[in-house]
N, C-alpha and C positions, 0 to 999 in steps of 0.2 A: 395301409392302415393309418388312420389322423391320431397321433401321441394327443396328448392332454397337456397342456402349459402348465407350466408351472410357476403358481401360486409365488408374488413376492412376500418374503417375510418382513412387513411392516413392524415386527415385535423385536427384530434382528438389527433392524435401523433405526430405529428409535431408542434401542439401547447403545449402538456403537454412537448415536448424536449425542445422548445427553454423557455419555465418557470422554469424548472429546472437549466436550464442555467442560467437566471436571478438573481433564488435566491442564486445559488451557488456564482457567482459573489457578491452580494449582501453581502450575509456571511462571504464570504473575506475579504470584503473588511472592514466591520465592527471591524472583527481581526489583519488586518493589519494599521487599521488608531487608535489601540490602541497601537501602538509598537512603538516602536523611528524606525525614519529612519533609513531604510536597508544600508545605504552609504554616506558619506558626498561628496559633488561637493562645488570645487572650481573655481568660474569664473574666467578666464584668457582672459585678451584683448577682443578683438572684437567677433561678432558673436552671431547666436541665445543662449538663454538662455538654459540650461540647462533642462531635463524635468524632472515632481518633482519626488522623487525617491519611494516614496509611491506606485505612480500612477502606474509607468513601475516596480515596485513589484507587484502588482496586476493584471499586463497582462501578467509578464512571470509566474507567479502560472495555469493561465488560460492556458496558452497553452497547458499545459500537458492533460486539460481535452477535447482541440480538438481534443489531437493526430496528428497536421497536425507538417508538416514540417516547419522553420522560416516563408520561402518568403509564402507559402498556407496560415500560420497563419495572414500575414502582408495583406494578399489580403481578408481574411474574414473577418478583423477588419474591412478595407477598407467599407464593405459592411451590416460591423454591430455599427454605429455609437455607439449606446444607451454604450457600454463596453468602449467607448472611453470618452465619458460625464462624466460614473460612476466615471472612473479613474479620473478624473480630469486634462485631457489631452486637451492643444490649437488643437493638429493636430493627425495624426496619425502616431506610430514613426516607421522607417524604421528597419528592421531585424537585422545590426549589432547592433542599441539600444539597443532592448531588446535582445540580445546576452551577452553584455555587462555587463547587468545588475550580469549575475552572475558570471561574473571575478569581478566584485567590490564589491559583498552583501558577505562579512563572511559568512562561515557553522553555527557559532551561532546563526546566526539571524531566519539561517532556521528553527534551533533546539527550538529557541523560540517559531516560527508561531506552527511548530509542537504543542508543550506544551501546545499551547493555543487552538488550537482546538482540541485537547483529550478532554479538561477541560469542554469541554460542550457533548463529547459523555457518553452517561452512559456505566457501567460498570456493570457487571453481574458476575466475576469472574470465569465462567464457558470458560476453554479456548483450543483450537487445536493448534497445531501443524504442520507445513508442510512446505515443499519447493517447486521450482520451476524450471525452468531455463528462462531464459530474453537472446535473441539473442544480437549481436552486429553489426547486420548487415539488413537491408529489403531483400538483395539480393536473391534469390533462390540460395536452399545448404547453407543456412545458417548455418546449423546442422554439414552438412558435407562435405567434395568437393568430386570431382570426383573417388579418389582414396578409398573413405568411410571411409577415417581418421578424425576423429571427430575434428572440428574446435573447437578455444577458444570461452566460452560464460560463464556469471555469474550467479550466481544459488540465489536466493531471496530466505530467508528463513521468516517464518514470525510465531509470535504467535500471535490467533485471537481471540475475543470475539465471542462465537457462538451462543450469545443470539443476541447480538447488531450488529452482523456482522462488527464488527469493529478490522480494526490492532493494534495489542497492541504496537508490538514489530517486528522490521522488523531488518536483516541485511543480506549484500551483501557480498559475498564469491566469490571467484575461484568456477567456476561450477563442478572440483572436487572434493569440500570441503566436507567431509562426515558429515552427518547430525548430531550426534549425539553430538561428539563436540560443536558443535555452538550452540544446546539447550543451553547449560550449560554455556556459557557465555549471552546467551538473557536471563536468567530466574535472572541471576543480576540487569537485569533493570525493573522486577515484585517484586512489596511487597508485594501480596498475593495473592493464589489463592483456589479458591475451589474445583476444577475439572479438571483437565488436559488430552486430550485424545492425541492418539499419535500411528501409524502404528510400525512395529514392526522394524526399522530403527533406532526407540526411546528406544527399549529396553534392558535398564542396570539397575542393581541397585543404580548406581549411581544417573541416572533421576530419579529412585522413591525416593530416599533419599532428594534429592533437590527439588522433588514437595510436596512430606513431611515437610519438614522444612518449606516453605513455606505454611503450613496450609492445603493443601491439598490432595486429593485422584488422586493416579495416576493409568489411565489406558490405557496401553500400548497393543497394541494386542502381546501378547504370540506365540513364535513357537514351534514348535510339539517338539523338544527335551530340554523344560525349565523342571527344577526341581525347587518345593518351598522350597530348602533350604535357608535359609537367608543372611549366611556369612555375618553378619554383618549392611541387612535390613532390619528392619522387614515391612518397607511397601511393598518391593515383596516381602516376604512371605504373607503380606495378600492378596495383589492381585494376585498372581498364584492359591493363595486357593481358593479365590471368580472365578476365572476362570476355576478353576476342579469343584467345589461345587455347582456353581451357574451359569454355562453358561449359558442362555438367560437373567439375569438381567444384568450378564459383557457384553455380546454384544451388549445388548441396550444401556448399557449406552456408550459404546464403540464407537457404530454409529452412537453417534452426529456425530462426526467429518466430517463424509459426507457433513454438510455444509462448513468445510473448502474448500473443493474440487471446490465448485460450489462459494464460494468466491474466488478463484485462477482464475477462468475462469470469473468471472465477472471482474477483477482486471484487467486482460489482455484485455478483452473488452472496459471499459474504459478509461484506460493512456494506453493501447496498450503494447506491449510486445519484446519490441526494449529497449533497453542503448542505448540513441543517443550520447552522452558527451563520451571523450576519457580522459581529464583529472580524477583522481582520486578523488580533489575536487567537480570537476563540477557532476560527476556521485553521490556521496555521495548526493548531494545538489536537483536529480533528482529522488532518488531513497524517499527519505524524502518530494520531494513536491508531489509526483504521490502516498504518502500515505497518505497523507492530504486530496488531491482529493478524493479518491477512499472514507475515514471517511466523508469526506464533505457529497460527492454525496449521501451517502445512509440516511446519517443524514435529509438532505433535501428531500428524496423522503418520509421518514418516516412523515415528516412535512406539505406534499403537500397533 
């Protein structure tokens, strides 16, 4: 006998969407009305007042988690009073405002919001490794034009928690930047770790020495012509051994990192997978609040 499927509740998800919305907004804003103002404004002569700079910090955070473009952003506020109240906004403000907002808000200020929502994600120490690439354009051929010459684009690297599904450590590169360098400067901004897994892009003696020092076990997947001699490491010599000696305990532990993968693709789901900002500052400024989002959003669904 053929059962009958069952019907998705579209009314069910669309209310758990816009509550999640809610509380993200919510948790912002809670973070950002502990902070000194993002910007000082000085009145000059006539004209409407200035709007508070808290408030239009707290809408341009939000944007990123639409995804939508300024003038889309400025017409769903339009339609979504409640984010306008929260903000503590008279009216709803026009696209070059909250444009604005980040030619005037310093990088440190971002670097601070950042800081403070770390401070409430937990930490598990157990961490991946990976990169990305980020378009710099919606157009079709983004990747590449006609000729099949690979366009400019930036390559996001990111160290993650794979317990808490949270970014530790993000930085933006030349999409040619080869990966293994830029560990080694993002592992200066970790003071410990316990586990580190890593594709084999990651491996050098020199990352097991640095995830060593930092207290922990590195496992990097091995290619077919590694020797465990040490020259100078001995934690790839222990982990080459443990990988001749012990192969399905190293690959287990190896293929955590599988959840980096599927955080890569949720990351791009939610703040989307564009550099929209052309300035250097403003990109830096975009690339730190769509990591905030992305910590927020999962911290809150953890919560809901």
């Amino acid at each position: 006998m053929r059962t009958e499927k069952k019907g998705f509740n579209w009314a069910k998800y669309e209310n758990g969407r816009d509550n999640e919305i809610r509380k993200l907004a919510e948790l912002l804003k809670s973070v950002i009305w502990r902070l000194s103002d993002p910007y000082k404004m000085k009145r000059r002569g006539r004209g409407r007042p200035y709007y508070p700079p808290k408030g239009m910090a707290l809408l341009a955070v939000m944007m990123f988690k639409m995804a939508l473009s300024e003038r889309e952003y400025v017409n769903w506020l339009k339609t979504n009073k409640w984010l306008i109240e929260l903000a503590e906004l008279p009216n709803t403000p026009d696209r070059r405002s909250i444009k604005r907002v980040f030619e005037r808000t310093p990088l440190e200020y971002w670097e601070r919001l950042e800081a403070e929502i770390q401070k409430i994600i937990p930490d598990s120490k157990v961490y991946g490794v990976d990169s990305t690439g980020l378009k710099q354009s919606k157009r079709t051929g983004a990747w590449s034009d006609k000729n099949n010459r690979r366009k400019d684009f930036k390559k996001l690297h990111i160290i993650a928690d794979l317990v808490n599904r949270a970014i530790v450590v993000q930085k933006l590169t030349e999409g040619r930047r080869h990966d293994s360098p830029v560990f080694k400067e993002m592992m200066d901004d970790v003071e410990s770790v316990d586990k580190m897994t890593g594709d084999p892009a990651y491996l050098s003696r020199d990352n097991c020495e640095i995830v060593a020092d930092k207290g922990g076990k590195p496992y990097f997947k091995p290619k077919k012509n590694v020797t465990p001699k040490p020259k100078g490491s001995q934690a790839w010599k222990e982990m080459i051994m443990e990988w001749l000696e012990k192969t399905k305990k190293f690959l287990r532990e190896y293929h955590i990192r599988s959840v980096i993968e599927a955080m890569i693709w949720s990351f791009k789901c939610i703040v989307g997978d564009i550099v929209r900002f052309r300035k250097n500052k403003n990109i830096l400024a975009e690339i730190i609040l769509k990591k905030c989002i992305f910590n927020a959003v999962w911290y809150v669904r953890r919560c809901l």
